[in-house]
N, C-alpha and C positions, 0 to 999 in steps of 0.2 A: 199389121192389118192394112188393107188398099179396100180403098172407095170404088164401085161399082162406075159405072154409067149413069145409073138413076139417083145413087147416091150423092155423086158430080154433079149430077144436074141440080136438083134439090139442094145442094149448098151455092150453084152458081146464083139460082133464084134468089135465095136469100140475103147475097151481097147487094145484089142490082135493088132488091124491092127495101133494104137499109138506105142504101145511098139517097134515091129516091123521097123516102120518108125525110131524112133530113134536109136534101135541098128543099122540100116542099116546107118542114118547120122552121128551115132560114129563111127562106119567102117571106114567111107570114110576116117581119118585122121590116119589109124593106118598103113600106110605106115613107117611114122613115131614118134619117143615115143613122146607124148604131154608132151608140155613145157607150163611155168604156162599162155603165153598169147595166145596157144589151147586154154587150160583149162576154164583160166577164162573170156578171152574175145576175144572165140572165132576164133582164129588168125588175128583178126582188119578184119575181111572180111565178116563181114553182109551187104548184102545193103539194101536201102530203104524198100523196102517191108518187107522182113521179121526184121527190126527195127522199124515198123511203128506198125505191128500186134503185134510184141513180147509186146510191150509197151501198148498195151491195154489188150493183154492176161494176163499181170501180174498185172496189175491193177482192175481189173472186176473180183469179186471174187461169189460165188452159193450167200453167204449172202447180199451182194450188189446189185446182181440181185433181189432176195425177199425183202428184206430191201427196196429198190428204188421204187418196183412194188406196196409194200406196202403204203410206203410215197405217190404215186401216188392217191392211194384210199382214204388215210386220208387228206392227205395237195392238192394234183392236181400237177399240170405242175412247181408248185415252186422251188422244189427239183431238176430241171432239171439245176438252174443255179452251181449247184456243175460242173456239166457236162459242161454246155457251157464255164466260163468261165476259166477252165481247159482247151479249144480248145487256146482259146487267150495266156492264161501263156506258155503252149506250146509253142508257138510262139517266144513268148517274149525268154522262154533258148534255142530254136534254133539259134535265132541272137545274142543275147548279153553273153549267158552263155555257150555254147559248142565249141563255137574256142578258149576260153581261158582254158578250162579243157583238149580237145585235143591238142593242143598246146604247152601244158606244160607234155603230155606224161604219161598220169596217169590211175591207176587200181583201184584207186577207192579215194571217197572224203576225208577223213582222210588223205590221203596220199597229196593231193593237200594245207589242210590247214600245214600240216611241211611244202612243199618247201614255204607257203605264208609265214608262219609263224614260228613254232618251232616244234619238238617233245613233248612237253609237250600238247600243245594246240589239234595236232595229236593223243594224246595218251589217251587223254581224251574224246573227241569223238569218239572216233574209241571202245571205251572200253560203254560208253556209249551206242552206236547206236546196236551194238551187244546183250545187255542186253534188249534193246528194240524191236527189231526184233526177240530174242528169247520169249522172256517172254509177249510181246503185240501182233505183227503183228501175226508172228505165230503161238502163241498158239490161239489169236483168231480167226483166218481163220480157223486152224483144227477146233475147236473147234462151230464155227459156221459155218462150212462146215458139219459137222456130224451131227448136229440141222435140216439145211437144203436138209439133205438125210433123215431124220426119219421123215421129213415135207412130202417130194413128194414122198419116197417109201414105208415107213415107217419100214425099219432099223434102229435099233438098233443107236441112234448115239456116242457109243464108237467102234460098229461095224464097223460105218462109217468113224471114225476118224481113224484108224488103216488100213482099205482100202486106206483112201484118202496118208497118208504116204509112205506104202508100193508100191502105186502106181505114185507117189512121185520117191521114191527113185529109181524104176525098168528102168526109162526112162531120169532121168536127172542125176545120180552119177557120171554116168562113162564119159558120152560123156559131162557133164560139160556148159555151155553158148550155145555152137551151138547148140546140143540136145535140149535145152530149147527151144531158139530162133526159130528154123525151126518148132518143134511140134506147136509152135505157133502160126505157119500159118492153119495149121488144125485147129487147138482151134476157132481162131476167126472166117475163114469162118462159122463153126458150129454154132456159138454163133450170129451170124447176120443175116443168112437167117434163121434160125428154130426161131429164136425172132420175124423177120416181117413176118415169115409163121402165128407164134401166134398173131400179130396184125392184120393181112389179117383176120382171123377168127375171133377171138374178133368184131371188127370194122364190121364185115357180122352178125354177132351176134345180136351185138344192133340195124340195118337196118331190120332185118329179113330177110335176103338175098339178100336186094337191093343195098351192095356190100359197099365200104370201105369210097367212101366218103361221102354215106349218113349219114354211121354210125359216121364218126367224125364231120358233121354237126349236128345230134341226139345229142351226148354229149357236146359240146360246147354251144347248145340250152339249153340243161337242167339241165348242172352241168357248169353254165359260172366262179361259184367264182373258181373250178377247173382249170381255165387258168389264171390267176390272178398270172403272175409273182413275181410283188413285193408287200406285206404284208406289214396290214397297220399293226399299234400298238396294235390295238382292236383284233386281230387273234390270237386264244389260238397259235398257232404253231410259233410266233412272237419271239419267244427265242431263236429259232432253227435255224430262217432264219430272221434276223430282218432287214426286208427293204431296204431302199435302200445302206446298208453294204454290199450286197451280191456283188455288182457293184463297192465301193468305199473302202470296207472296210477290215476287216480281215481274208476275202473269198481269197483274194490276199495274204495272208502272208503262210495261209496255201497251198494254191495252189503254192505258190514257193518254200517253203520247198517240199512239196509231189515231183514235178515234176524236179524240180532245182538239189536239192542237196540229194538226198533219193538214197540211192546205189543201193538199187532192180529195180528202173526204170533206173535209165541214164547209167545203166552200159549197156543197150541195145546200147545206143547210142556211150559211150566210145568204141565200139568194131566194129565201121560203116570201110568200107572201107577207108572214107573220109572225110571230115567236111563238104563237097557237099551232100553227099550220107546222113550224117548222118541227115543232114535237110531235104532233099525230105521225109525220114522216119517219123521225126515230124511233117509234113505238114499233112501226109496222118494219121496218129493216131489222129491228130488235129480234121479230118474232119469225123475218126471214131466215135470221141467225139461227134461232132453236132450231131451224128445217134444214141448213146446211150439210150437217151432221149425215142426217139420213139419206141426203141425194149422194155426198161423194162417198161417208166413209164404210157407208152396209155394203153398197159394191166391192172394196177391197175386201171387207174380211167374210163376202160371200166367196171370193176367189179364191182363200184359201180351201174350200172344202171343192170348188171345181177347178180347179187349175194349182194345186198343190207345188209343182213343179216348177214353175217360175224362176228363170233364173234370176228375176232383180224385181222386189213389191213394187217401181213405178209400172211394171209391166202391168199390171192388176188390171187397171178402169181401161186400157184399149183392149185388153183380152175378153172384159165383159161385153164391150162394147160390140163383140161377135154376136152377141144373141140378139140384138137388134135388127127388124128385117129393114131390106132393102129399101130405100129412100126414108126410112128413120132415123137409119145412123147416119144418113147424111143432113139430117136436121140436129142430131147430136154434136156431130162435129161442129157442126154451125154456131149451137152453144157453146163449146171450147173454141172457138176462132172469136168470137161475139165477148168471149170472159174476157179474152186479152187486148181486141181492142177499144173496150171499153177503159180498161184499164190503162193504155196508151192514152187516149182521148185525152179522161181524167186530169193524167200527168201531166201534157203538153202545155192543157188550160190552165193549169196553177202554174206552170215555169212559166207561161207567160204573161198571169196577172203578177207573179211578185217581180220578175223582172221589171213589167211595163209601170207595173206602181209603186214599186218599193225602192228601185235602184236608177230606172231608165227618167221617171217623172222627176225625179229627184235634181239631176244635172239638166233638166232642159223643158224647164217648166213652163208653165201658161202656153201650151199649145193645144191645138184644135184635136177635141174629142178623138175627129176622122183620125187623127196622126198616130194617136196611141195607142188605139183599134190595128192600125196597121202595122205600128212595131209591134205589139201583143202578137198578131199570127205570123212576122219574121222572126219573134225569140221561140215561136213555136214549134215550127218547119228546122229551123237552125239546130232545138234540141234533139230531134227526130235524127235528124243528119250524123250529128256529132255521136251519140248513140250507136248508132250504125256501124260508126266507124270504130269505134273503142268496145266493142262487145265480145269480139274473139280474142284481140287480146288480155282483155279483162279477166275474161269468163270461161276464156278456151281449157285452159287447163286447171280450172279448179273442180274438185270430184263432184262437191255440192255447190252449186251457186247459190242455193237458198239463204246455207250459213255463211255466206259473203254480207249476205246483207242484213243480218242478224246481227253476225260481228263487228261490221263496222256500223250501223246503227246505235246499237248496245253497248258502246265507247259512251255515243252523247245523250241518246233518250233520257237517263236517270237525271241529269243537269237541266234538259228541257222542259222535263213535267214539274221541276222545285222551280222554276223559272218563272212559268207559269204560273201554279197553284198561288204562290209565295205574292208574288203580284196581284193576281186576283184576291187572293183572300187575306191578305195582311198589309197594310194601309204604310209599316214600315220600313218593307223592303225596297232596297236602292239598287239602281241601278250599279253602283258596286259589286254587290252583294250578287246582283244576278248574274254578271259575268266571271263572278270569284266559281260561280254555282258551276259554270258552262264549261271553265276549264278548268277546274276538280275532279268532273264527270269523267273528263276524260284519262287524269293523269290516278286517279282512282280505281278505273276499269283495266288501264294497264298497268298497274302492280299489282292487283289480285288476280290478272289472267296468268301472269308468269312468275309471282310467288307462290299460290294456290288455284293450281290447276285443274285440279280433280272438285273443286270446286262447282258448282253446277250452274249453266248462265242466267239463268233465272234468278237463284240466287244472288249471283254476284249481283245480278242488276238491281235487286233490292238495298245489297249490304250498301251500292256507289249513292241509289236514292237518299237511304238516310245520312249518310256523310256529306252529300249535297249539303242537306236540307240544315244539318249544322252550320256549315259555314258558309252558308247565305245568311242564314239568320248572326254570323258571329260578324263578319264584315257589312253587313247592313248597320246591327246598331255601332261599329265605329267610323265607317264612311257614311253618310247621312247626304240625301239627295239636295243638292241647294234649290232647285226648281220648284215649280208645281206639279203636281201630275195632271196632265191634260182625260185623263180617264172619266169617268162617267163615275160619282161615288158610290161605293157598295151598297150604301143606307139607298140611294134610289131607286134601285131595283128589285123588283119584286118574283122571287122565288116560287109563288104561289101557281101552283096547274091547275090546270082542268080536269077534272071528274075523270073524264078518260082516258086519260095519257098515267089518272092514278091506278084505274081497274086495270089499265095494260100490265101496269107494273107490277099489281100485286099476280097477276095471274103469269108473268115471266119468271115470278120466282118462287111462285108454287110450282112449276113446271121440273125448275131446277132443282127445284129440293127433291123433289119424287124419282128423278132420272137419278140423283146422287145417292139419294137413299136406298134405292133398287142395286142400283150396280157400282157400290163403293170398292 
């Protein structure tokens, strides 16, 4: 697919009127000099809305959209429980996980496991998670962000990976979280009606004009295995999404690490006006989630009934993207260009508040706010850079980069959500215990990758959580913390919501239940 004239122009507009928008929401705070809780969160003054959008903005990347749309053409509507029950685990760190991370007054997770636990157990995570957001999240969103611009425009994708940075760094350096946050109300409107403007068409497509619900009556007719939620065992795609684990199983472990404890997302939330505010903004990302589904993955598995012939399912969402008129699909790409670098922004901001606060303040303490602000946007530009440069070698030759980062992810997540949990909600776990939990995870994930294979990674990531969760809990009670925990007590916090954030909830999982029961 190649962009027009109008369509060119119509994306150029939209960088310059971005850029724009955020130097003018970095302005607004330069009354006076930002201090690092401007900087990195924002001055705690986001509300709901723009914490609800920022949160899907940084999570919804160009390749996810393609990736998803594709999954739609090859597997159908299955793929979509990534999505759904990401709406529910939201949920769940709204009530039980963000009054106890607000509460205890923190800029990011590392910093919350010292006051649970120690500096060591801080130091190691925080050193960790940086290595991993540079070298994984990172480099692979550049890296299959520039894949996914030589897909739909067909640039260059190191051309595209050097735009998507630069474009990157010209809109989030300076003005830091807010800049992010606010542009990412623009991102996501963009990224939601230009998706169901391309469902509107699709779905008219396959009716031949007799409009959107003939056309999803049409494909549920004739591609029914395509709704077929949960997968039996006989399903070539059964490794990827094996049954009913998506509902019970290690779907949940990695969905609480991603959304729980991942600095790039909840630092949205760390930065709400309130712990009130900061939920109405989960509530509403919640119910973005249920909508995901329908913007990338009806597109794919409408492709199958018009474009059958594909030689590869990521082809799907830029072949629908044909039926788009002229200067729309340059507002669509806009949205795929807008998913990834929102997603860079995201990234940068968290590698340089745990840098700037976790490791850098650490050795060179008692300096001026200004100083830290300004290491924070050098470790920011630095990991941009480094990125850059390790992405072809990285990534060049592997088939999937997705399961790059799933695989090596999926080593430690199981260790980091018993890590977590285990501190948060049991008063006896030691910092022993936690770092027995952290390198178990891994030596755990690699004897069941290469004893049992056939095994399925979801699975495994279950069977490595509860064998964590054993020997945290066995090395806790015989290493015992001699400290205090500097933590904020359990007994202090109070669990209790608001009225609304309880109707959200009950009506996201009525939602679920109705989508599951329909098409099991």
């Amino acid at each position: 697919m190649k962009l027009d004239i109008f369509d060119s122009s119509v994306f150029v507009a939209y960088v310059l009127g971005l850029l724009i928008l955020a130097l003018w929401i970095s302005r607004e705070s330069k009354q006076k000099q930002k201090n690092t809780e401007d900087y990195f969160l924002a001055s705690k003054s986001l509300p709901w809305w723009a914490i609800g959008a920022s949160l899907i903005a940084s999570n919804i990347s160009a390749e996810q959209i393609i990736g998803m749309s594709g999954s739609g053409f090859a597997i159908g509507m299955a793929i979509a429980s990534y999505e759904w029950m990401a709406a529910i685990t939201l949920l769940i760190v709204g009530k039980y996980m963000l009054p106890i991370f607000l509460e205890n007054k923190i800029f990011t997770m590392p910093q919350y496991l010292e006051q649970r636990f120690d500096s060591k157990v801080k130091t190691v995570l925080a050193l960790f998670w940086l290595a991993v957001y540079v070298f994984v999240n990172l480099t692979a969103v550049l890296w299959l962000g520039g894949l996914a611009i030589e897909t739909v425009a067909g640039v260059d994708w190191m051309y595209g990976m050097i735009f998507l940075a630069l474009f990157s760094v010209a809109y989030s350096l300076y003005g830091g979280l807010k800049a992010v946050a606010y542009t990412d109300i623009l991102q996501v409107v963009l990224l939601v009606f230009g998706g169901l403007f391309l469902v509107y068409l699709a779905l008219d497509e396959v009716s031949s004009g007799q409009g959107v619900l003939a056309g999803f009556g049409i494909l549920t007719e004739q591609l029914p295995n395509h709704f077929d939620m949960i997968l039996s065992p006989d399903n070539s795609n059964y490794m990827s999404l094996p049954g009913i684990s998506v509902l019970v199983g290690g779907m949940w472990i990695m969905n609480l690490s991603y959304w729980g404890f991942n600095q790039y997302i909840i630092q949205r939330a760390l930065a709400a006006k309130s712990i009130k505010e900061a939920q109405k903004g989960i509530a509403f990302a919640a119910y973005l989630k249920l909508l995901m589904p329908i913007i990338v993955v009806l597109p794919g598995i409408a492709a199958v009934v018009l474009h059958p012939q594909l030689s590869s399912p990521d082809q799907a969402y830029p072949s629908m993207m044909e039926l788009m008129p002229s200067g729309i699909k340059g507002l669509v790409f806009a949205a795929l260009v807008a998913a990834v670098v929102s997603s860079l922004a995201s990234m940068t901001n968290s590698i340089s508040t745990i840098f700037t606060m976790d490791i850098y303040s650490k050795f060179q303490p008692g300096k001026a706010q200004k100083h830290y602000v300004k290491v924070g946007r050098l470790a920011a530009l630095a990991s941009l850079i480094i990125a850059l440069i390790v992405a072809e070698p990285l990534l060049g030759k592997f088939d999937q980069a997705f399961q790059y980062i799933q695989e090596f992810t999926g080593f430690f997540t199981p260790g980091i959500v018993v890590i977590f949990l285990m501190g948060m909600f049991w008063s006896k776990a030691s910092s022993a215990g936690a770092l027995a939990a952290g390198v178990g995870s891994a030596l755990f994930s690699l004897i069941l990758k290469f004893a049992y294979p056939e095994l399925p990674f979801m699975d495994r990531v279950g069977i490595v959580f509860l064998l964590c969760l054993v020997i945290c809990v066995i090395v806790s009670l015989l290493i015992k913390d001699k400290g205090v925990s500097e933590s904020v007590d359990l007994k202090e916090i109070s669990f209790a919501t608001e009225t609304n954030f309880n109707i959200a909830t009950l009506g996201v999982v009525i939602i679920l239940t109705a989508l599951y029961a329909v098409w099991w």
